[in-house]
Backbone bond lengths (Angstrom), bond angles and torsions (degrees), N, CA, C in turn:
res aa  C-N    CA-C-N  psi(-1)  N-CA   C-N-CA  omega(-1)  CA-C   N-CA-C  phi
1 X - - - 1.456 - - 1.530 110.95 -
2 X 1.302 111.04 -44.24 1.273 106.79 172.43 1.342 131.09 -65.98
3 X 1.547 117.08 -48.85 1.586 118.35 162.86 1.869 111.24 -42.14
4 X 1.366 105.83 -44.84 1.529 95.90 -176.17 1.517 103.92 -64.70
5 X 1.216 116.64 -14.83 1.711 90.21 -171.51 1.540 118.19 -100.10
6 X 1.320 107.79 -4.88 1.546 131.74 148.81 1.280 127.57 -32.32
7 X 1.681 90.01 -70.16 1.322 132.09 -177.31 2.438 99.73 -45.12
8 X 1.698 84.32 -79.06 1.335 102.91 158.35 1.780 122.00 -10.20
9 X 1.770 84.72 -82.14 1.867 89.81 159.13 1.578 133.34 -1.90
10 X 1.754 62.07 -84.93 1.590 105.25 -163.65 1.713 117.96 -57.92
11 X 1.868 106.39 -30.26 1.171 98.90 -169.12 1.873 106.32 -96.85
12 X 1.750 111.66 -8.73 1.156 101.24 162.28 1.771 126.70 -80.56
13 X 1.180 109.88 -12.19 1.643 109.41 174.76 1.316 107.21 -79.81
14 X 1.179 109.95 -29.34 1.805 111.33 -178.19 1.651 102.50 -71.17
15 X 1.178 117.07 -36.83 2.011 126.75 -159.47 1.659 91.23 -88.34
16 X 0.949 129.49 -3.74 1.644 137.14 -173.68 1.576 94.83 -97.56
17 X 1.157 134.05 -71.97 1.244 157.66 -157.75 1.973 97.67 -57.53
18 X 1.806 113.40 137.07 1.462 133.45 -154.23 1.750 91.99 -139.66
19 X 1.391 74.56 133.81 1.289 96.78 156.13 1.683 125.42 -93.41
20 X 1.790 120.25 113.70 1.459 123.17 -175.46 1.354 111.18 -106.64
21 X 1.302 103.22 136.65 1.274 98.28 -167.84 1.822 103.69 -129.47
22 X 1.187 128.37 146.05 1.310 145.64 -155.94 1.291 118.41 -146.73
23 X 1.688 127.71 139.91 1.664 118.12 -163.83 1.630 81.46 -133.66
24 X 1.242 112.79 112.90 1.354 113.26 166.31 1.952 115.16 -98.38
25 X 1.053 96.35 99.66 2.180 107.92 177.47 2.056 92.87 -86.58
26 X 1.368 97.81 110.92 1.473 109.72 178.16 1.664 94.92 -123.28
27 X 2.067 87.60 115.16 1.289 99.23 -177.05 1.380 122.28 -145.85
28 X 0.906 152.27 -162.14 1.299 144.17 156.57 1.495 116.98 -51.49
29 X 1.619 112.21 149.87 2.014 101.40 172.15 1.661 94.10 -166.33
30 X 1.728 100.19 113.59 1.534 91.68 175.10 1.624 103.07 -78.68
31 X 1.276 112.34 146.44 1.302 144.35 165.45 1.827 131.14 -103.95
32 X 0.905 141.65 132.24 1.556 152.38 178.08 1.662 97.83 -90.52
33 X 1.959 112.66 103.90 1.141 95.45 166.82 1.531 89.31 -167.08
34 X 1.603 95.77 138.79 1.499 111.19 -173.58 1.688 102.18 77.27
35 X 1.474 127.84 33.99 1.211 113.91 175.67 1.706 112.43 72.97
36 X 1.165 119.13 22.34 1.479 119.15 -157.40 1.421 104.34 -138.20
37 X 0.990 156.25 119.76 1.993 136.69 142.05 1.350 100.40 -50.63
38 X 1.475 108.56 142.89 1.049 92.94 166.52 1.926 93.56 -155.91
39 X 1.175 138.24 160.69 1.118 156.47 -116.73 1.552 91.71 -136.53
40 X 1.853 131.84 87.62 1.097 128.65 160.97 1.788 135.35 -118.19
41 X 0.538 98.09 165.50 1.980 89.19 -173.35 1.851 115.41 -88.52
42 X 1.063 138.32 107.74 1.268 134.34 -155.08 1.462 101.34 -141.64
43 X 1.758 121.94 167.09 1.284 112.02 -154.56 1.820 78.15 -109.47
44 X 1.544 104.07 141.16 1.592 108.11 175.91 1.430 132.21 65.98
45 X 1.847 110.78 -3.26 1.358 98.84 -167.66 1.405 109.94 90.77
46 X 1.192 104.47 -0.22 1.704 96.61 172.88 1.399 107.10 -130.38
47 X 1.794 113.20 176.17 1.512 118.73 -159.77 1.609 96.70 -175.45
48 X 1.733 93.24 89.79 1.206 139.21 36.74 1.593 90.56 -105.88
49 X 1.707 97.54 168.62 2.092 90.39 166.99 1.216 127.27 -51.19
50 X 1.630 104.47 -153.37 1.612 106.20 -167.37 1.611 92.45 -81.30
51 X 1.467 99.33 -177.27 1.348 108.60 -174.90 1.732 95.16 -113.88
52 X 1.466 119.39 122.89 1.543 107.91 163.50 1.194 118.54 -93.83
53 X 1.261 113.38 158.89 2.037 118.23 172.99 1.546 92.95 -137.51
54 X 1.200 101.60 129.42 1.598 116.83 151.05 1.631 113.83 -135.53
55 X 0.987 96.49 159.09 2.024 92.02 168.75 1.703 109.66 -101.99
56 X 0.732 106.82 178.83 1.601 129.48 -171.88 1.339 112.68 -89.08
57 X 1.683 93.84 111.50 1.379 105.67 -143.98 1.322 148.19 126.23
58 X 1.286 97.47 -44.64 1.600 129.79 178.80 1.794 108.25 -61.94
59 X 1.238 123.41 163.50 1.779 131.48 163.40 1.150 88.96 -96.53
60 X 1.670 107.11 136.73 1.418 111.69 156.99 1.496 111.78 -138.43
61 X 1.806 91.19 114.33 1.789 99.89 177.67 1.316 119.07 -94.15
62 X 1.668 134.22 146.51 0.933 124.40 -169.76 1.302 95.74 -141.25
63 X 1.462 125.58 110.80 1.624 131.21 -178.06 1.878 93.09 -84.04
64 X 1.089 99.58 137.69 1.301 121.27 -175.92 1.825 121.71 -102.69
65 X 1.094 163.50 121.03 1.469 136.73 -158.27 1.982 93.52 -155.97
66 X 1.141 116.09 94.59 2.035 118.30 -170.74 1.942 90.04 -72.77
67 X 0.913 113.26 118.87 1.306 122.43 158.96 1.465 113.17 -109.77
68 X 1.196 110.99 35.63 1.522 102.58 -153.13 1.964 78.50 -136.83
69 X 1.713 88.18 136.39 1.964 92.04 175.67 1.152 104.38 -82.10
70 X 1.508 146.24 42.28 1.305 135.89 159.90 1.688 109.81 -106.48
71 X 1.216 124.71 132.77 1.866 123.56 -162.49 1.744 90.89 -81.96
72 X 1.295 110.54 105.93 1.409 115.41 178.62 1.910 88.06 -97.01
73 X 0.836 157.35 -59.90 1.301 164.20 127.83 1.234 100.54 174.32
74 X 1.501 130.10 65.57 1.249 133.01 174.29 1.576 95.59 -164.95
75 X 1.810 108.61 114.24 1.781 100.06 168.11 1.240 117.01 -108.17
76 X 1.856 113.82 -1.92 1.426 135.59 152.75 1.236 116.27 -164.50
77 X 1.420 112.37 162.98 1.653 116.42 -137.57 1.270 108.01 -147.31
78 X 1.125 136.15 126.85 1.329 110.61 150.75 1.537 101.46 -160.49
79 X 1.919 96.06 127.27 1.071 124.46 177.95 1.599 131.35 -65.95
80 X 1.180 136.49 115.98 1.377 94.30 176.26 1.891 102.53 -154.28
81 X 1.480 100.19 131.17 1.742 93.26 -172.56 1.680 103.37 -149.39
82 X 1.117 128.76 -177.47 1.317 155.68 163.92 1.385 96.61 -61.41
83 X 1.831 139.19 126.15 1.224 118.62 92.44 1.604 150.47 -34.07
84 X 1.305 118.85 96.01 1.714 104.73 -155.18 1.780 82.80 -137.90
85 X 1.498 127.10 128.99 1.363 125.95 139.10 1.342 79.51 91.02
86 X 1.372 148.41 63.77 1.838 147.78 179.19 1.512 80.28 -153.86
87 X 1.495 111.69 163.83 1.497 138.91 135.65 1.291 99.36 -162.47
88 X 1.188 123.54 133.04 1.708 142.23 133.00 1.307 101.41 125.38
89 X 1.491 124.48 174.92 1.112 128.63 -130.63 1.650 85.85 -96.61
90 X 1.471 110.49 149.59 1.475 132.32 165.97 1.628 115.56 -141.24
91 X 0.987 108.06 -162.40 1.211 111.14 -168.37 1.861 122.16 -135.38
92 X 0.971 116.82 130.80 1.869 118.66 170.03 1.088 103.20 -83.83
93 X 1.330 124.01 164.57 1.615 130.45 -169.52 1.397 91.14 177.02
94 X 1.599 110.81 151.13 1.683 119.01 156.38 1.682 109.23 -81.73
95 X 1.474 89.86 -176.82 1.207 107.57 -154.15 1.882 114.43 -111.21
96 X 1.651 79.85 4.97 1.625 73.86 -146.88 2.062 66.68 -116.55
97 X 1.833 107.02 146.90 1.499 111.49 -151.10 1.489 111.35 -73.10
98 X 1.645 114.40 -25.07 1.336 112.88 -165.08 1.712 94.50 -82.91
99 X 1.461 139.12 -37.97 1.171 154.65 -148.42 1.931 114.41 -81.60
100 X 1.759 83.82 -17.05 1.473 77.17 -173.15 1.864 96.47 -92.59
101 X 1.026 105.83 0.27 1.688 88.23 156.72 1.411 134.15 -66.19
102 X 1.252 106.38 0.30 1.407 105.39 -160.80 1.526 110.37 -161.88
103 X 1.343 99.33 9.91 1.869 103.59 -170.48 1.207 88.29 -153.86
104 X 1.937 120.05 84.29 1.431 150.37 -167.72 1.677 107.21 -153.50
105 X 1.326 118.36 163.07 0.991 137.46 159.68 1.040 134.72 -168.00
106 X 1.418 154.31 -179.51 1.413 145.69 169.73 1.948 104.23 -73.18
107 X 1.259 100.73 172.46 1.330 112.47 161.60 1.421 126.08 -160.80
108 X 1.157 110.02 88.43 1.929 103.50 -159.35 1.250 104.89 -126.54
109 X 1.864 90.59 129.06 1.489 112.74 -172.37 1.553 120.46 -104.55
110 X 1.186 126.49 114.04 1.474 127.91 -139.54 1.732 84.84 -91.15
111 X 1.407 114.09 170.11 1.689 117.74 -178.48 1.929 89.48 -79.76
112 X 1.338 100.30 146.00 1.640 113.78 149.37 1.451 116.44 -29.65
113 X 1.387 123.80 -37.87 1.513 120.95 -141.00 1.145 81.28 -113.00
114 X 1.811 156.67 -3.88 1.159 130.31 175.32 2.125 90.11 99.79
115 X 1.341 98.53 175.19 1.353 123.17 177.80 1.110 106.42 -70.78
116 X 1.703 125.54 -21.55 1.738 114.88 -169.36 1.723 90.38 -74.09
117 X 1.182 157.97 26.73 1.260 146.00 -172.38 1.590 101.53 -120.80
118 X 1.600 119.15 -29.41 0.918 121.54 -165.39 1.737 104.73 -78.36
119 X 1.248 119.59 143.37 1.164 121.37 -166.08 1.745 107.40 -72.59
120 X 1.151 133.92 -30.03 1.115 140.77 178.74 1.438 145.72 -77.04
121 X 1.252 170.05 167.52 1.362 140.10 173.84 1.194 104.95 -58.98
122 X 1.040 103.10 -177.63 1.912 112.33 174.08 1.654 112.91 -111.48
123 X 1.436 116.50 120.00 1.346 107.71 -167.37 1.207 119.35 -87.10
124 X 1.332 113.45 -174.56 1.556 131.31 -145.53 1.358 88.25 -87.76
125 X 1.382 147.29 -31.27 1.231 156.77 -92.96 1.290 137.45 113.87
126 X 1.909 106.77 121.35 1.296 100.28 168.38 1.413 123.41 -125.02
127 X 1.550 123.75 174.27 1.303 110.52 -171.17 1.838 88.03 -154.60
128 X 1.366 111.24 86.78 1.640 102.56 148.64 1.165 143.14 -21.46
129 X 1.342 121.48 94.88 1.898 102.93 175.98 1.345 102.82 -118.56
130 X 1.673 86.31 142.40 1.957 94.74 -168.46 1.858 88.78 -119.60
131 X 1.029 95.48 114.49 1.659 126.63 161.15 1.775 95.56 -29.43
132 X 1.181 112.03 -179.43 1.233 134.95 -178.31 1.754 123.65 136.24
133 X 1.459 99.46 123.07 1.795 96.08 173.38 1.344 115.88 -121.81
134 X 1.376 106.26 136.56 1.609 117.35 -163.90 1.728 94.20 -127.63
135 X 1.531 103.15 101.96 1.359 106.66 -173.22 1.790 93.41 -108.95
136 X 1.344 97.73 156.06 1.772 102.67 158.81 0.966 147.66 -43.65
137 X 1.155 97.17 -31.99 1.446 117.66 167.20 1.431 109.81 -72.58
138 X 1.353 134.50 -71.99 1.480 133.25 166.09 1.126 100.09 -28.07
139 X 1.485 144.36 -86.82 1.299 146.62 177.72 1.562 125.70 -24.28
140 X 1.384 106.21 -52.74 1.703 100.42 -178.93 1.587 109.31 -80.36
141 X 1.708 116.49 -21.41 1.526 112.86 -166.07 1.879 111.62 -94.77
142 X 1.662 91.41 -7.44 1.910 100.94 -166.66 1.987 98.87 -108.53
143 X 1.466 117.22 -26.75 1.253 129.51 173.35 1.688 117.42 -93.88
């Protein structure tokens, strides 16, 4: 009786749980900064990247595709793993030192149980902001 109700558990957290899936095109993107255009590599055309959400629990695949002439060591990609034992928002970033200025995004993993877990009301609205500094120096010495 007890294994079945495990079982039970076990097979509704699994039947809850999604597969997300995401196409990251990392390519070139001129930008206006410091009074300057200037010519940087960013995921999608955007700055910072996309923002992902999965909940806890969830698969999250992320097809990867470098259109970009800098050798990040990836010319296609694709990521793909368990959210398991995470909640709250973090962040993706490259790997390679000059790139993570500019090849970032959010990553926020909501609880399994929905917002009733979260200790707080539930707001009206949210809006991620992911930091980032793009000085001249990074720019003229990494471009």
């Amino acid at each position: 009786m007890r294994s079945s109700a495990f079982v039970l558990v076990f097979l509704c957290f699994v039947a809850d749980a999604a597969i997300v899936e995401h196409s990251f095109n990392v390519g070139n993107l001129t930008v206006s900064r410091l009074c300057e255009d200037r010519v940087i590599t960013a995921v999608n055309g955007q700055l910072p990247g996309p923002t992902i959400e999965v909940k806890e629990g969830d698969t999250l695949v992320v097809h990867v595709t470098n259109e970009s002439p800098y050798n990040m060591s990836i010319h296609c990609y694709t990521y793909k793993f368990n959210v398991t034992g995470q909640e709250g928002t973090l962040w993706w970033h490259a790997h390679v030192s000059f790139l993570r200025a500019t090849v970032h995004g959010a990553l926020i993993i909501r609880p399994r149980g929905g917002p009733k877990r979260c200790p707080f009301p539930q707001p009206h609205h949210e809006v991620p902001i992911v930091l980032g500094i793009v000085s001249a120096t990074v720019l003229a010495s990494s471009y």
